[in-house]
Backbone as CSV, one residue per row, in Angstrom:
resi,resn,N_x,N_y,N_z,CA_x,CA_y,CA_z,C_x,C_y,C_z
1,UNK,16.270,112.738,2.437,15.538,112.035,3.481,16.496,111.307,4.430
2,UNK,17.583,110.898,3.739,18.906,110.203,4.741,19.415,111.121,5.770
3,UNK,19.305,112.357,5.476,19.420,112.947,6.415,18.852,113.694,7.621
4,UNK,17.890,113.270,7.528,16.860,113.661,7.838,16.774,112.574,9.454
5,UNK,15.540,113.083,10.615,15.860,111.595,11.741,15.375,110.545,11.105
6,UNK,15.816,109.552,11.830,15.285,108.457,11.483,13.607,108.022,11.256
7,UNK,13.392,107.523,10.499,11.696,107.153,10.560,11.667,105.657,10.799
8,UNK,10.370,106.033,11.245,9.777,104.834,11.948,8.751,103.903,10.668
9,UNK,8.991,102.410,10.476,8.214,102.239,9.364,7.947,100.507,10.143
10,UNK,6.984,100.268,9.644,6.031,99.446,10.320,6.191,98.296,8.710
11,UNK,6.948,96.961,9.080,6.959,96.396,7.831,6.699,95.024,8.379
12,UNK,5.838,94.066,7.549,5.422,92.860,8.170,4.585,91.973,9.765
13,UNK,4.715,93.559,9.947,4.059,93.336,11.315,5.255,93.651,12.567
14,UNK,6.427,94.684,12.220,7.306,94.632,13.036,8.011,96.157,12.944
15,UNK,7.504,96.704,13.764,8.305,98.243,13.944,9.777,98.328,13.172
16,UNK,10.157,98.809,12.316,11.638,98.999,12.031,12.154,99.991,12.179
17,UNK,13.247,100.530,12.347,13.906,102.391,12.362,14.615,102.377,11.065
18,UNK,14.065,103.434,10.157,14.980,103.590,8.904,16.260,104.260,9.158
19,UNK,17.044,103.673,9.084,18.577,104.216,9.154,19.100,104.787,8.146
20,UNK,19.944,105.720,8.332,20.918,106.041,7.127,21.329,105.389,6.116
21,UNK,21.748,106.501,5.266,21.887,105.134,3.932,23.681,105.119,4.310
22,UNK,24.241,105.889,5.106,25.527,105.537,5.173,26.045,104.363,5.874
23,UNK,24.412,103.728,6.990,24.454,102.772,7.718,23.767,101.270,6.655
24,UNK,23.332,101.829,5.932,22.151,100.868,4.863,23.617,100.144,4.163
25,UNK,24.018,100.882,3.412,24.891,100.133,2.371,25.654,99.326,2.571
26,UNK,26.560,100.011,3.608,27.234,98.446,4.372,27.046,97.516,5.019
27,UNK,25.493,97.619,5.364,24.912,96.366,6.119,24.421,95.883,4.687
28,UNK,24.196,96.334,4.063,23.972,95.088,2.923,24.920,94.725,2.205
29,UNK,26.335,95.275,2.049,27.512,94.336,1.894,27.292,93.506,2.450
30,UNK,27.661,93.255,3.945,27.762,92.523,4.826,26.369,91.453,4.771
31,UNK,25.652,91.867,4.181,24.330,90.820,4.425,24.330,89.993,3.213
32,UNK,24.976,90.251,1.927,25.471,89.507,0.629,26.447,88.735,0.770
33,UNK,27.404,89.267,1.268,28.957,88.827,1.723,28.852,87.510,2.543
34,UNK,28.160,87.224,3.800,27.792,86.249,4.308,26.303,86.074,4.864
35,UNK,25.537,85.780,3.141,24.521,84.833,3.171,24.179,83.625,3.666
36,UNK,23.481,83.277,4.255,24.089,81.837,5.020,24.143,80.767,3.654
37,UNK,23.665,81.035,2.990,24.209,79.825,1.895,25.980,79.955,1.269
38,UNK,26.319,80.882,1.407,27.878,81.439,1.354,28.737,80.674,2.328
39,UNK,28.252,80.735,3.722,29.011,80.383,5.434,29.571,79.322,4.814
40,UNK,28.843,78.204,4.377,29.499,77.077,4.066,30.998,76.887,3.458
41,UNK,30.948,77.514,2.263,31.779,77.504,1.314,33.282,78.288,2.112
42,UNK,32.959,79.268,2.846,33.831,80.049,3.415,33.918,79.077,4.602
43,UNK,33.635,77.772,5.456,34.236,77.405,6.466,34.745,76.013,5.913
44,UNK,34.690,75.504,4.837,34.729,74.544,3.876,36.230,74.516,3.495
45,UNK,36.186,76.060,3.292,38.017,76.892,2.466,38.375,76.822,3.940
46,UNK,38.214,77.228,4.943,39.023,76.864,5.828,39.382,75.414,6.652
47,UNK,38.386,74.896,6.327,38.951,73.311,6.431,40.192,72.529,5.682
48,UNK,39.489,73.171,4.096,40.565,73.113,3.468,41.831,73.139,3.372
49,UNK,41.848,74.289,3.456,43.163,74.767,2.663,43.828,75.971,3.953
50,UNK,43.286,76.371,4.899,43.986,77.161,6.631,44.096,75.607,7.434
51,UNK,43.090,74.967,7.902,43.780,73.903,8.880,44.644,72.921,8.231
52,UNK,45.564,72.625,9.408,46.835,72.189,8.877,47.105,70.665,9.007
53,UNK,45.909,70.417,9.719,46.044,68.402,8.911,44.970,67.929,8.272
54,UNK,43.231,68.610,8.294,42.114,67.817,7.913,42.779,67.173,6.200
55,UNK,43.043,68.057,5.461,43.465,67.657,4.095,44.749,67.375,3.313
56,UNK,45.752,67.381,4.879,47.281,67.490,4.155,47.525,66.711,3.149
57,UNK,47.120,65.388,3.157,47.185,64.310,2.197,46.342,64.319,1.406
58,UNK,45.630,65.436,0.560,44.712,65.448,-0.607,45.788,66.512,-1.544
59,UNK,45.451,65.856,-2.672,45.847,66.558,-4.195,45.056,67.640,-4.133
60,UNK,46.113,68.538,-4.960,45.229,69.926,-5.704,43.675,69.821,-6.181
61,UNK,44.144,69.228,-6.970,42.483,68.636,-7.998,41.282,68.205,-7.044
62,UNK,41.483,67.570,-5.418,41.213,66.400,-4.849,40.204,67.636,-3.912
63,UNK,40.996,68.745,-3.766,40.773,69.655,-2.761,39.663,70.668,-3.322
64,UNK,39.857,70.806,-4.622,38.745,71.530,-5.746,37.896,70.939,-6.116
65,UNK,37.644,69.390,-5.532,36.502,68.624,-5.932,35.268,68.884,-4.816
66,UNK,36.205,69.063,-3.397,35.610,69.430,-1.955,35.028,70.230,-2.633
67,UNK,35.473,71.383,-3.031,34.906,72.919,-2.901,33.594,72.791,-4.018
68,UNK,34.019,72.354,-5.567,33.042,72.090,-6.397,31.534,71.180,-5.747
69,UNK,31.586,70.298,-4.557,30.599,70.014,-4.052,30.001,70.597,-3.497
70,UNK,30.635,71.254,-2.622,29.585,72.420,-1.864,29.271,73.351,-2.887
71,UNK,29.542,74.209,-3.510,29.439,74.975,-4.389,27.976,74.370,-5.279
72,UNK,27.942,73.320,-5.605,27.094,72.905,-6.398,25.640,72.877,-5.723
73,UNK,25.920,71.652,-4.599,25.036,71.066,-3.512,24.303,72.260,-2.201
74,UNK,25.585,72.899,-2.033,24.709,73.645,-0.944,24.799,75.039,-1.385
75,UNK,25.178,75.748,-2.781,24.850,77.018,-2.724,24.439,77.278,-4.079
76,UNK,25.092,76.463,-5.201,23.909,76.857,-6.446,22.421,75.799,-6.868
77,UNK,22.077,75.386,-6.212,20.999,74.385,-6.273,19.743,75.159,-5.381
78,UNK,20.289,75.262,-3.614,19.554,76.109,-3.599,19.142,77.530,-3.642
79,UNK,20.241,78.316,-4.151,19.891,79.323,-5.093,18.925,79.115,-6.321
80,UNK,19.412,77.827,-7.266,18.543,77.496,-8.275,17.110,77.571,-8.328
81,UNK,16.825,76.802,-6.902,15.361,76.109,-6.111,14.428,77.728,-6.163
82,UNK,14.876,78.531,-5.356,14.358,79.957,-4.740,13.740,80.670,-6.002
83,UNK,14.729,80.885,-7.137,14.309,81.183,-8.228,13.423,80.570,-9.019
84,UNK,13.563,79.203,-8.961,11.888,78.772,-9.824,10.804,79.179,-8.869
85,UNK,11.216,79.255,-7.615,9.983,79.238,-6.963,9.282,80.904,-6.981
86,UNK,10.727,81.596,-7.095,9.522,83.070,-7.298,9.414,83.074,-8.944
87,UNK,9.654,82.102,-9.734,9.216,82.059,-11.155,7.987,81.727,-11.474
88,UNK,7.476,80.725,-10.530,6.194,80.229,-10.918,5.505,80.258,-9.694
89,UNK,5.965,81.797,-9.000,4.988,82.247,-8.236,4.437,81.552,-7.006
90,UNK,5.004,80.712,-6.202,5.294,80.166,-5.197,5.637,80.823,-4.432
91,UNK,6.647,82.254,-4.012,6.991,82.586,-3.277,7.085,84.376,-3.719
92,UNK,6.777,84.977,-3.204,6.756,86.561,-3.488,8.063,87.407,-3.813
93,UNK,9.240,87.106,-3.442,10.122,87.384,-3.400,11.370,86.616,-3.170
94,UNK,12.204,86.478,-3.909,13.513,85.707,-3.350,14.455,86.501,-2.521
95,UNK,14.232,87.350,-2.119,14.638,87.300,-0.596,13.980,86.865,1.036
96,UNK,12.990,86.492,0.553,12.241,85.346,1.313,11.587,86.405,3.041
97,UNK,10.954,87.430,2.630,10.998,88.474,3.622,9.664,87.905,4.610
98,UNK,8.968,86.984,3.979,7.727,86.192,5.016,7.685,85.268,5.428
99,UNK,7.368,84.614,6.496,7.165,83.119,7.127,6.840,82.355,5.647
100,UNK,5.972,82.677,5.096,5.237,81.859,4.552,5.856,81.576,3.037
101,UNK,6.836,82.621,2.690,7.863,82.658,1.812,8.954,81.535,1.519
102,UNK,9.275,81.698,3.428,9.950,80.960,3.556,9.827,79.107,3.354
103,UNK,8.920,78.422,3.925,8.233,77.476,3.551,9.058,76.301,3.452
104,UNK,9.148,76.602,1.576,9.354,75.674,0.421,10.469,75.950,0.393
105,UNK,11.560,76.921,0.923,12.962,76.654,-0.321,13.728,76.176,1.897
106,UNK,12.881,76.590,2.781,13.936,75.537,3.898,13.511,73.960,3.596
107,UNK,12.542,73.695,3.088,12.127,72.374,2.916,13.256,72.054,1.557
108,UNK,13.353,72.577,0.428,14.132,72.515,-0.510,16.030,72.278,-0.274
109,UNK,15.955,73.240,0.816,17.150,73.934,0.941,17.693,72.173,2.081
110,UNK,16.916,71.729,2.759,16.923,70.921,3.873,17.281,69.523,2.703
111,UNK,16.854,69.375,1.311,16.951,68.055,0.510,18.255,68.337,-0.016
112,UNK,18.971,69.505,-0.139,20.719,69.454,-0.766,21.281,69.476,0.095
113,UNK,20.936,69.862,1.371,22.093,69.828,2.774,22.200,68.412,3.418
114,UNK,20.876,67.689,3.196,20.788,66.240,3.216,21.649,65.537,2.326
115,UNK,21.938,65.408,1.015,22.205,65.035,0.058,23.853,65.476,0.201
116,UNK,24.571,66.582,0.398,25.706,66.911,0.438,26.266,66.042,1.752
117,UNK,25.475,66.484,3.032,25.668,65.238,4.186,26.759,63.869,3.784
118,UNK,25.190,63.443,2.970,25.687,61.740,2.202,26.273,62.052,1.911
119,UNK,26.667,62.553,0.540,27.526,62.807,-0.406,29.505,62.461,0.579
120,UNK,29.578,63.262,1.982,30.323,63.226,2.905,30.816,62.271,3.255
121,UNK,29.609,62.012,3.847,29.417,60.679,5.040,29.963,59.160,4.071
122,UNK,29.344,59.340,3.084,29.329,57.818,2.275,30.804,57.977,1.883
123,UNK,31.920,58.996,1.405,32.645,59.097,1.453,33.926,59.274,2.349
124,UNK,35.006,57.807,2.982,35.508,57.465,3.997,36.913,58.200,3.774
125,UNK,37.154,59.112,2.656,38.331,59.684,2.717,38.667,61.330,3.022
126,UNK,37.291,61.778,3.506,37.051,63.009,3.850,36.722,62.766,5.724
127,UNK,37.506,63.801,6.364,37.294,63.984,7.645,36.215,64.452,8.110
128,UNK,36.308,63.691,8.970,34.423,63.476,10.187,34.124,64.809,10.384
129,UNK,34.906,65.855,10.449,34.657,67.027,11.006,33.430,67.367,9.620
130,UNK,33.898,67.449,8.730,33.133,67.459,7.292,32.314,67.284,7.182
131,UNK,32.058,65.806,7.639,30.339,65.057,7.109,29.509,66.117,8.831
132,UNK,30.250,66.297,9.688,29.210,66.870,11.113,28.915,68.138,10.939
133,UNK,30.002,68.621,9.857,29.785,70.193,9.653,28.270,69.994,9.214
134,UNK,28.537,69.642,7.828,27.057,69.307,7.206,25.667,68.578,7.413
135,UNK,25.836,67.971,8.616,25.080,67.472,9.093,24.060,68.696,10.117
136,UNK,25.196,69.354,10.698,24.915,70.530,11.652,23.934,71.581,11.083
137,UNK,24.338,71.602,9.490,23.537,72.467,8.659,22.222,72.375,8.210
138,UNK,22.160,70.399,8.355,20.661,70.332,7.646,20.180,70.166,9.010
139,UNK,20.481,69.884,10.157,19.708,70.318,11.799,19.243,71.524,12.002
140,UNK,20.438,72.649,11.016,19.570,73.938,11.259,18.714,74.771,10.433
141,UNK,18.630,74.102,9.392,17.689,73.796,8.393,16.536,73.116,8.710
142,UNK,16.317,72.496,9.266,15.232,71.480,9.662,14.806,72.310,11.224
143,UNK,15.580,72.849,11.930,14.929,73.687,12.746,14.630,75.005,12.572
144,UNK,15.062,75.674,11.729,14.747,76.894,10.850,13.508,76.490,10.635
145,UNK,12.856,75.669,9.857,11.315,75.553,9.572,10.861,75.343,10.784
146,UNK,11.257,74.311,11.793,10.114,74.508,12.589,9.836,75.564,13.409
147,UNK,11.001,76.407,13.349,10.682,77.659,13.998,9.725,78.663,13.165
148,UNK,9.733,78.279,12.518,9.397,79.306,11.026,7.714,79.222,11.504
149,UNK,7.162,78.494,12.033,5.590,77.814,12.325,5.570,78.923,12.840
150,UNK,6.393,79.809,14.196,5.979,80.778,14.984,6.504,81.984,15.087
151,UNK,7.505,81.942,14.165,8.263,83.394,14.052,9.496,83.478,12.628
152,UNK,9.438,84.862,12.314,10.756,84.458,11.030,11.999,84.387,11.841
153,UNK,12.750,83.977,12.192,13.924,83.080,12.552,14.767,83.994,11.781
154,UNK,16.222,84.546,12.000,16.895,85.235,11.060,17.736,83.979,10.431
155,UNK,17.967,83.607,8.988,18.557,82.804,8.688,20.273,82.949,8.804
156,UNK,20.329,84.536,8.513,21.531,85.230,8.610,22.185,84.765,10.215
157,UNK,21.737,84.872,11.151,21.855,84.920,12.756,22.070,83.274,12.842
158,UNK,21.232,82.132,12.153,21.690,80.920,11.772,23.071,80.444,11.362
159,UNK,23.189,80.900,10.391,24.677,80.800,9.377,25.678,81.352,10.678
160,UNK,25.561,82.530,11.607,26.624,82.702,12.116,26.749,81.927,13.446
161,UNK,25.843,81.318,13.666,25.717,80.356,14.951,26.602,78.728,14.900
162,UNK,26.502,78.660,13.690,26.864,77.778,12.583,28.323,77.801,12.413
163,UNK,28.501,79.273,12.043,30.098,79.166,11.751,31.008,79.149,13.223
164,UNK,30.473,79.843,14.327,30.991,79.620,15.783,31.278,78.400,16.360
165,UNK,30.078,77.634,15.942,29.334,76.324,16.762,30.780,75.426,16.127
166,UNK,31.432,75.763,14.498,32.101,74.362,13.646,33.496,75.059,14.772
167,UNK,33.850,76.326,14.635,35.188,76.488,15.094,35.248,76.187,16.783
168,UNK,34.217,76.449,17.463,34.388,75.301,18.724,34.293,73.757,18.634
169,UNK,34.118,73.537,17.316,34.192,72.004,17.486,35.490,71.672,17.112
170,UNK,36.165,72.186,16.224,37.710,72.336,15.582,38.605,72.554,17.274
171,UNK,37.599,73.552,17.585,39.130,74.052,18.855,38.879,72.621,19.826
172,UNK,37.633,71.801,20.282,37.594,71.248,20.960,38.468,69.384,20.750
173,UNK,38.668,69.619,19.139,39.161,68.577,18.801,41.018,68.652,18.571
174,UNK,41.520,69.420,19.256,42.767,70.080,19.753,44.168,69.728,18.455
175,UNK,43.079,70.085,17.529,43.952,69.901,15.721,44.725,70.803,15.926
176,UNK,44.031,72.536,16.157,44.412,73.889,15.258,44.130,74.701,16.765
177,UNK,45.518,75.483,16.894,45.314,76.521,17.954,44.241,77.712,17.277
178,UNK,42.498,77.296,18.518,41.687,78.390,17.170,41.575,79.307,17.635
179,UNK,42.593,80.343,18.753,42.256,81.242,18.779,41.705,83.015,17.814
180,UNK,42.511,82.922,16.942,42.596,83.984,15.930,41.068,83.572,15.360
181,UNK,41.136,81.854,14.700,39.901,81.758,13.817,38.510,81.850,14.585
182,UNK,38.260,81.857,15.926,37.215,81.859,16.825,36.850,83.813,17.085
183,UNK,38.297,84.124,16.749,38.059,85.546,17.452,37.550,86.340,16.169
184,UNK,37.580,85.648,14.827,37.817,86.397,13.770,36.012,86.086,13.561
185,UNK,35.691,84.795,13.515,34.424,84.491,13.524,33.172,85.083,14.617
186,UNK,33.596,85.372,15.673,32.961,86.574,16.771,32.840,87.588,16.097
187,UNK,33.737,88.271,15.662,33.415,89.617,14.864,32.400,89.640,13.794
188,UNK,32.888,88.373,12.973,32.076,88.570,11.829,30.733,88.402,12.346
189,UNK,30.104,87.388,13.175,28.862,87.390,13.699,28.369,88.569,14.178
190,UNK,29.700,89.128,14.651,28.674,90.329,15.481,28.673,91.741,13.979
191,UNK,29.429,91.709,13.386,28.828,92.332,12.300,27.601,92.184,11.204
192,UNK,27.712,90.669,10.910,26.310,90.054,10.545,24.853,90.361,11.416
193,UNK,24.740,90.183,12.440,23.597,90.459,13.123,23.207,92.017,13.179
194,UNK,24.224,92.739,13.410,24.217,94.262,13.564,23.933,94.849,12.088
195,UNK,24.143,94.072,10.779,23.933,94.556,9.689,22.234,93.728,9.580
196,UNK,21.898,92.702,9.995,20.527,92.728,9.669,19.493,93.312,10.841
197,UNK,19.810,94.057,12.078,19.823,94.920,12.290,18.777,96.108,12.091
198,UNK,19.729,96.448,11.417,19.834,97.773,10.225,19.198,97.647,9.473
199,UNK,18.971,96.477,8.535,18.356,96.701,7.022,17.347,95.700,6.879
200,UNK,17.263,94.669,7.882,15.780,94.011,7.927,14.896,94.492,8.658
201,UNK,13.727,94.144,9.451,12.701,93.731,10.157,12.912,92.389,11.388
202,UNK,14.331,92.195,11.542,13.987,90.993,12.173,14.117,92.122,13.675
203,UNK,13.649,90.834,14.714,13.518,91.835,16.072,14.954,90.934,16.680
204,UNK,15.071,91.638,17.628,16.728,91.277,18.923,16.441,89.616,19.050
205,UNK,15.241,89.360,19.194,14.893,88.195,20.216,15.094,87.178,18.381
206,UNK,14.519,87.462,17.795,14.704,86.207,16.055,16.213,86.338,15.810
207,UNK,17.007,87.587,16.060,18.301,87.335,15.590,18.944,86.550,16.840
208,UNK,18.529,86.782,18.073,19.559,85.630,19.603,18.962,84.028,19.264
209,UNK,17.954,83.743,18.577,17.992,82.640,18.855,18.030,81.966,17.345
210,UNK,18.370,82.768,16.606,19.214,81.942,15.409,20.452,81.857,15.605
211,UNK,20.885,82.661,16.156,22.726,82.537,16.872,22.740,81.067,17.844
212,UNK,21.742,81.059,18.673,21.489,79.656,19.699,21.050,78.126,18.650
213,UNK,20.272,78.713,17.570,20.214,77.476,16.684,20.815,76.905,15.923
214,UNK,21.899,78.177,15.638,22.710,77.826,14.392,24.047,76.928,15.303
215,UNK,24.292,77.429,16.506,25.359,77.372,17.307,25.028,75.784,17.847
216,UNK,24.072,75.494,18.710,23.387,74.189,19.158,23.475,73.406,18.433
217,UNK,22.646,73.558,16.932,22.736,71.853,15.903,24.528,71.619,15.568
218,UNK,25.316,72.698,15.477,26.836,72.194,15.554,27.258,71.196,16.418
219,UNK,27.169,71.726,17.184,27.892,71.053,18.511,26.984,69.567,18.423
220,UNK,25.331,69.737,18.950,24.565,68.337,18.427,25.130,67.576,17.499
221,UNK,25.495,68.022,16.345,25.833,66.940,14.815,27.456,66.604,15.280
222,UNK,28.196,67.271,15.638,29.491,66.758,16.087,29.480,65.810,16.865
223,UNK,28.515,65.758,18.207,28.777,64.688,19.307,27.589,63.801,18.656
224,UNK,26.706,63.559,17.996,26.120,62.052,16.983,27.182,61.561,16.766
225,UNK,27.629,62.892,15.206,28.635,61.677,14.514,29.862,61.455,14.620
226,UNK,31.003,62.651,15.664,31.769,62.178,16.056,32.078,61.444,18.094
């Protein structure tokens, strides 16, 4: 059938084109690879441990405590959350393929991105860029649902709006020459969107303006809190 033309399949209320499976598989690498609950952790390591002053003066141990927070707070908790919720039948699927799916784990997902925030913020030995990153996240979390009232929003197209939005705030704060890391993060966005694409239901117009939401609450949470 992969080889066959493409078919036309009508899922959720949204025309899709079944693509190849030679086009399928690697858009779902790419759609595992950077989950938006992942983005974090991967722009977190580059705060870390690629820019060359946010952490110069932190210990080994000091720098694995960073990472163990996010890790905990913003990607196994609400991973945790999603799963009770398609456990006790709250939600149809944990890949969250309906508005209405969606719901409970951005409302969920919005109380650890809050909580990691603090966790930041209350802490005066971690750089501002840090606590705005995370701040940026629960803005697009909190606008993810309200978009969610009128359309599924790609969360994926979020996360990469997100990761653009932190490295123009890095380049604008004239730390780290970001050309390479800005050009490297373009790609990956534009491979992210082009892989859900392919293997979701979302339409052109839900994936441009999760790129505009994810990209907007950055820049917003930077000029609040820095």
């Amino acid at each position: 059938m992969d080889n066959q033309s493409p078919l036309l399949e009508k899922e959720n209320g949204v025309n899709a084109i079944q693509q190849p499976l030679w086009l399928r598989i690697p858009a779902h690498v790419v759609s595992i690879l950077f989950h938006p609950l992942f983005v974090p952790v991967y722009v977190v390591y580059f705060i870390i441990f690629v820019h060359p002053h946010y952490f110069s003066g932190f210990s080994t141990p000091d720098k694995a405590q960073v990472i163990l927070i996010v890790l905990l707070n913003a990607v196994f908790f609400p991973l945790l959350s999603v799963l009770l919720l398609k456990g006790v039948g709250f939600i149809q699927s944990v890949f969250l393929h309906t508005q209405k799916d969606r719901i409970i784990p951005y409302m969920a997902c919005s109380i650890f991105f809050f909580w990691t925030y603090h966790v930041f913020r209350e802490q005066n030995q971690y750089p501002i860029v840090l606590t705005a990153f995370f701040f940026g996240i629960l803005l697009s979390a909190s606008a993810a649902l309200m978009a969610n009232i009128y359309y599924k929003i790609s969360m994926h197209a979020i996360g990469m709006g997100g990761l653009i939005g932190i490295g123009l705030v890095i380049m604008k704060s004239n730390t780290m020459l970001m050309t390479w890391p800005l050009c490297i993060a373009l790609l990956i966005a534009g491979l992210v969107c082009t892989s859900r694409l392919i293997v979701s239901n979302h339409t052109n117009r839900e994936i441009y303006m999760g790129l505009v939401f994810g990209l907007l609450c950055q820049l917003v949470a930077a000029l609040v809190i820095t």
